[in-house]
C-alpha positions as CSV (number, residue, x, y, z in Angstrom):
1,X,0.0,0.0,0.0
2,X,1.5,3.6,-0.6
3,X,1.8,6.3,1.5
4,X,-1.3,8.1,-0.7
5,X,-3.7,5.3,0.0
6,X,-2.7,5.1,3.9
7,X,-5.0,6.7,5.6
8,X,-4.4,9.3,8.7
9,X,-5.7,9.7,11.5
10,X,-7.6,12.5,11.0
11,X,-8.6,10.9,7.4
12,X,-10.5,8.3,9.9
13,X,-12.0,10.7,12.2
14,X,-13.8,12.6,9.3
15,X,-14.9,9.2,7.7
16,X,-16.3,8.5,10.9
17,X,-17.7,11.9,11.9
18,X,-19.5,11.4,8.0
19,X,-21.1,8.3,9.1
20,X,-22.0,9.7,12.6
21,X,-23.8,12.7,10.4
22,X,-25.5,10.1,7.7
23,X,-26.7,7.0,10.5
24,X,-28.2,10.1,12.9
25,X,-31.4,10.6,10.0
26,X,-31.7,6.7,9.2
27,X,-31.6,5.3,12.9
28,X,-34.6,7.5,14.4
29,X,-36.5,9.7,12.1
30,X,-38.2,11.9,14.4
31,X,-41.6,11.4,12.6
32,X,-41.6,8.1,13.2
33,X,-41.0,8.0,16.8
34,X,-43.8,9.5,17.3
35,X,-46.8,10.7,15.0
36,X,-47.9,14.1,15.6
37,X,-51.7,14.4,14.7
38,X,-52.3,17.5,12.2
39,X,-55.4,18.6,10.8
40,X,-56.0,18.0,7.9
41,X,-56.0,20.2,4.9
42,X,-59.3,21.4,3.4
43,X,-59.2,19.4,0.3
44,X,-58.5,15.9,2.2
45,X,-61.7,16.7,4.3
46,X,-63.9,17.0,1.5
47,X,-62.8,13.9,0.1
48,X,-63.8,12.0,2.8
49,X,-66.8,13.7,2.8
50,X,-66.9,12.0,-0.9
51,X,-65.9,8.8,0.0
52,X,-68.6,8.5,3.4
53,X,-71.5,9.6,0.9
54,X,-70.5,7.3,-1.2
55,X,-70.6,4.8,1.1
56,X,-74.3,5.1,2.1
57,X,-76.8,1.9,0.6
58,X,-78.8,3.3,-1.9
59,X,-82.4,3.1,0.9
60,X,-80.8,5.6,2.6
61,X,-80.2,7.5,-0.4
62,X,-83.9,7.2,-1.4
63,X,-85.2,7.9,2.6
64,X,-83.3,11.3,2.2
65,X,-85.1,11.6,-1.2
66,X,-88.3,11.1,0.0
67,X,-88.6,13.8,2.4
68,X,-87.8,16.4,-0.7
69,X,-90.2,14.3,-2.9
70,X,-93.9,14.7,-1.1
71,X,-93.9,18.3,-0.8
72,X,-94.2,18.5,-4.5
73,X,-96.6,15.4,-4.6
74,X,-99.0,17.2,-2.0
75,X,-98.9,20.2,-4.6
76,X,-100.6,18.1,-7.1
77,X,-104.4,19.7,-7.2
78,X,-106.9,17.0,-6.6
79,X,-109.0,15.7,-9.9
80,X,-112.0,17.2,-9.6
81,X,-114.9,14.7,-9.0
82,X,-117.0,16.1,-12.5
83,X,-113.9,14.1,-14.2
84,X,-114.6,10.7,-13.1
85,X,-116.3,8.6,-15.3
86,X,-119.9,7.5,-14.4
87,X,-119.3,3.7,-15.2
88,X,-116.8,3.8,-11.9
89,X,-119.3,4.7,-9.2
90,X,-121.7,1.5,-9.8
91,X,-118.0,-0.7,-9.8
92,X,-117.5,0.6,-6.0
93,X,-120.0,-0.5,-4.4
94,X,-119.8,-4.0,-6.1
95,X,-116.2,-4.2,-5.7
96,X,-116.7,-3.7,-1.8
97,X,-119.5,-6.3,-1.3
98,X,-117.0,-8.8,-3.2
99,X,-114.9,-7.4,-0.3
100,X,-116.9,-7.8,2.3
101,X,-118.3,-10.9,1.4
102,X,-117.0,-14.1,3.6
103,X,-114.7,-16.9,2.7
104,X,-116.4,-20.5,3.5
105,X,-114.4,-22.4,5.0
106,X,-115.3,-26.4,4.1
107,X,-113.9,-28.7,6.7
108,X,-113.2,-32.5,5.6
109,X,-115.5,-34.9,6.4
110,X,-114.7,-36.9,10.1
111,X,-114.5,-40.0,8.9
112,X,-115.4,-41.6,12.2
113,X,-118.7,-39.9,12.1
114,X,-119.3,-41.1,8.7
115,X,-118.2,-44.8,10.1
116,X,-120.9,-44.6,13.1
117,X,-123.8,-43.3,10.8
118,X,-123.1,-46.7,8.5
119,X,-123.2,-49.1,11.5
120,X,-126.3,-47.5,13.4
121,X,-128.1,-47.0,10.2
122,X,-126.5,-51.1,9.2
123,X,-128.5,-52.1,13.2
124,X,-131.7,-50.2,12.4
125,X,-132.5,-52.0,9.1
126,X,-131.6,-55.4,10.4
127,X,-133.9,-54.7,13.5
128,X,-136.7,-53.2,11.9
129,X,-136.3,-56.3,8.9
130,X,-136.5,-58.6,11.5
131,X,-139.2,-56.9,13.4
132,X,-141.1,-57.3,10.4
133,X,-140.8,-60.9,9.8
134,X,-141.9,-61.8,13.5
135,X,-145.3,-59.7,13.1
136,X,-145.4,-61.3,9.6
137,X,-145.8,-64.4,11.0
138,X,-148.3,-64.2,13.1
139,X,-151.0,-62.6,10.0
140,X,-152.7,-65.3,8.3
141,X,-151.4,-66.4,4.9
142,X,-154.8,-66.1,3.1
143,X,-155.8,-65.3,-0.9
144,X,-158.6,-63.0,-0.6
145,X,-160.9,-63.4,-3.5
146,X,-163.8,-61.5,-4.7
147,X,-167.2,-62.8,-2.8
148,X,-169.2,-65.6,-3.8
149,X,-172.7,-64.6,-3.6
150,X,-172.8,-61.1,-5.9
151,X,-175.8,-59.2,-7.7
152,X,-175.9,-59.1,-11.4
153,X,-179.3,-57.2,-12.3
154,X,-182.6,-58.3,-13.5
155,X,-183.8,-60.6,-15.6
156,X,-184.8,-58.2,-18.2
157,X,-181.6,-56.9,-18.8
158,X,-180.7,-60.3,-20.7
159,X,-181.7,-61.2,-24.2
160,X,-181.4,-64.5,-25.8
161,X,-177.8,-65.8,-25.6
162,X,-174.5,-65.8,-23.9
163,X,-174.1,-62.5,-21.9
164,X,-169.8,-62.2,-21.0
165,X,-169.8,-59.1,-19.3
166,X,-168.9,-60.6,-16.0
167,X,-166.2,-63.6,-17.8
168,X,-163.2,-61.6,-16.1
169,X,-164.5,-60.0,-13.0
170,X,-166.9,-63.3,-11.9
171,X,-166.0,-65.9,-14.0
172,X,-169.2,-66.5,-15.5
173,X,-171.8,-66.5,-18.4
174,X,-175.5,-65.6,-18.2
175,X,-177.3,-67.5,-20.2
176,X,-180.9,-67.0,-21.4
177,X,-182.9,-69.1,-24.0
178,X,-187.0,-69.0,-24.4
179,X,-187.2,-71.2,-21.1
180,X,-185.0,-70.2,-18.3
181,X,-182.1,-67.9,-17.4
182,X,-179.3,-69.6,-15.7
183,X,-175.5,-69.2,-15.1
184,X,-172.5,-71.1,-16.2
185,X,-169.1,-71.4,-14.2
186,X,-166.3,-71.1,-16.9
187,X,-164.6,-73.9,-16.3
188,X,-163.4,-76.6,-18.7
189,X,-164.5,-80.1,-16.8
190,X,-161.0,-81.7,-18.2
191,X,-158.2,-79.6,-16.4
192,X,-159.8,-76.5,-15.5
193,X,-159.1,-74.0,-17.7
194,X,-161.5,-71.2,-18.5
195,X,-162.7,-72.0,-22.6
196,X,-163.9,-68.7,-24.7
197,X,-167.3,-68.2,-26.2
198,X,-166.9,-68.3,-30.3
199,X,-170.0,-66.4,-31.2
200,X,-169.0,-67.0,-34.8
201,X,-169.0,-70.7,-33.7
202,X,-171.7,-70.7,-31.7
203,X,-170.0,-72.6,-29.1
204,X,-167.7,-72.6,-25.8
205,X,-164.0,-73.3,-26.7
206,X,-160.9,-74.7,-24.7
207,X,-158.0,-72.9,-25.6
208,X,-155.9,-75.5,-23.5
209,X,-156.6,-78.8,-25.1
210,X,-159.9,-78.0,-27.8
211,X,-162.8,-79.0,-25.4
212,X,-165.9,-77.8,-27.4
213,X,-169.3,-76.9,-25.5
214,X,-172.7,-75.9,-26.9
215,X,-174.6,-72.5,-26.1
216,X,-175.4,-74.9,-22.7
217,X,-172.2,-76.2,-21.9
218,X,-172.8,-79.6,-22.6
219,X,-169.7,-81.0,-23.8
220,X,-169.8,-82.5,-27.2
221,X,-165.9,-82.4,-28.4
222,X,-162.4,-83.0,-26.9
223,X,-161.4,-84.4,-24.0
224,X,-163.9,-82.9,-21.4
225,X,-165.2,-85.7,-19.8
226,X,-168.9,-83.7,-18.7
227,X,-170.5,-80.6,-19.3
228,X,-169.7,-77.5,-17.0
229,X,-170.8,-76.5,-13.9
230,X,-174.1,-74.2,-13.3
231,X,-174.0,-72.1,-10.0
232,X,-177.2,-71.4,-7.8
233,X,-179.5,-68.2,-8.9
234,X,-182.3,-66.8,-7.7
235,X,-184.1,-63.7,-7.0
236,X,-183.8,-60.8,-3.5
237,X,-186.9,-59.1,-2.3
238,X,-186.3,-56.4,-4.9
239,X,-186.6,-58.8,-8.0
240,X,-182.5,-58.9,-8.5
241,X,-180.7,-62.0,-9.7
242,X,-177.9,-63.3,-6.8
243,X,-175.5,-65.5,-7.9
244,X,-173.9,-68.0,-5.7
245,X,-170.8,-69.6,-7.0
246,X,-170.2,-71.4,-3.8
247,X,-173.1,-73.8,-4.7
248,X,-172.6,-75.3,-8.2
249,X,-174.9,-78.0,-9.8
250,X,-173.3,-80.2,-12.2
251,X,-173.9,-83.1,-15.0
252,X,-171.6,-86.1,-13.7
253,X,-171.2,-89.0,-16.4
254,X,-173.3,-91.7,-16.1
255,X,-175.2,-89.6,-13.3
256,X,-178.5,-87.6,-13.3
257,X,-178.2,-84.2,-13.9
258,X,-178.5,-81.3,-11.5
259,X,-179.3,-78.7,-13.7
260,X,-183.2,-79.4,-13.3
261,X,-183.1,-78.4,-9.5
262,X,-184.5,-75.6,-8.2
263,X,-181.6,-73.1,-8.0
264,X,-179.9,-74.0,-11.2
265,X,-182.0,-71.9,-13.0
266,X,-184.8,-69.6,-13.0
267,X,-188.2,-69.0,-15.1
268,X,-188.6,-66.8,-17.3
């Protein structure tokens, strides 16, 4: 090393005095240390002023609105009621009795209740069926049919012939002829069925097996074995023909005949 790059003493104390002078700012600034609250310039203050209002939801933007806004609302003059159109008063009053009209409520059905009306109504019916029966029981089991013994005029409302007006309701024919007037039970003698008169025949006929009678009733074709039965006649206090067809007189085969006895037939 030469003598120019040796350095003194008093080289070294300036060196070091420098670096006293540059380490003294960079060790401690004084601002550091210790913030020293200022105020604030005019133009930073506004700008937070800026930034806060910026800051505030846009409700509270519309709430401070609002205030400004209803003054000029309330200076709107009213409509006048001329304006309105007459069609909208009639819609009022309907519109407020739709209104005022109440909501039904329907509640379901308890299906318990509907479960005890099925049983009880169920025990009724079999009760009262049965109920029934035992009164049934004790009525008599009888066919009521029409009387026996019945009026069927006077004698001078028949004429010559077979008269049968009283076929369905009695079950007879009046028969008249120059003689006598007497009264035929329409029933075939074979099985009991009731024959038709044939006026065009002149004759009785069996529509169950073809038993043929004359204007009579004696038998004279088919299987009937005799002729038919003749009930009782005779004539009430008030000259009336009575007709019992409880009492019949008949013509058995082989046998004398009945229709000769007084009751089978009356003079005329």
């Amino acid at each position: 090393m030469s003598d120019k790059e040796k350095p003194t003493a008093d080289t070294v104390e300036t060196v070091e005095s420098d670096k006293e002078v540059k380490e003294v700012p960079a060790q401690k600034p004084a601002a550091a240390e210790k913030p020293v609250a200022t105020e604030k310039p005019a133009a930073t203050k506004t700008a937070d002023k800026a930034a806060d209002a910026a800051e505030k939801p846009a409700a509270a933007k519309a709430a401070d609105k609002a205030p400004a806004e209803k003054p000029a609302a309330a200076a709107k003059p009213a409509a006048p009621a001329a304006e309105k159109p007459a069609a909208a008063k009639p819609a009022a009053p309907a519109a407020a009795k739709k209104a005022a009209a109440p909501v039904e409520s329907k509640s379901a059905p308890d299906p318990f209740q509907m479960r005890r009306r099925i049983i009880w109504t169920s025990i009724v019916a079999f009760v009262g069926t049965t109920l029934l029966g035992f009164v049934r029981f004790f009525l008599p089991r009888a066919i009521f049919e029409p009387s026996t013994v019945f009026h069927i005029g006077y004698p001078s409302d028949y004429g010559i012939g077979v008269d049968t007006k009283f076929q369905n309701q009695y079950r007879i024919w009046v028969v008249r002829n120059a003689e006598r007037l007497f009264v035929i039970y329409a029933r075939c003698t074979h099985l009991g069925c009731t024959p038709d008169w044939k006026p065009g025949e002149n004759k009785f006929k069996c529509p169950c097996h073809g038993s043929g009678y004359d204007t009579e009733g004696i038998n004279f074709e088919g299987p009937a074995p005799r002729p038919m039965d003749r009930a009782k006649v005779e004539l009430d206090p008030e000259g009336q023909i009575v007709v019992d067809t409880s009492k019949l007189y008949s013509w058995p085969k082989g046998a004398p005949t009945e229709f000769n006895n007084t009751g089978a037939y009356l003079q005329v």
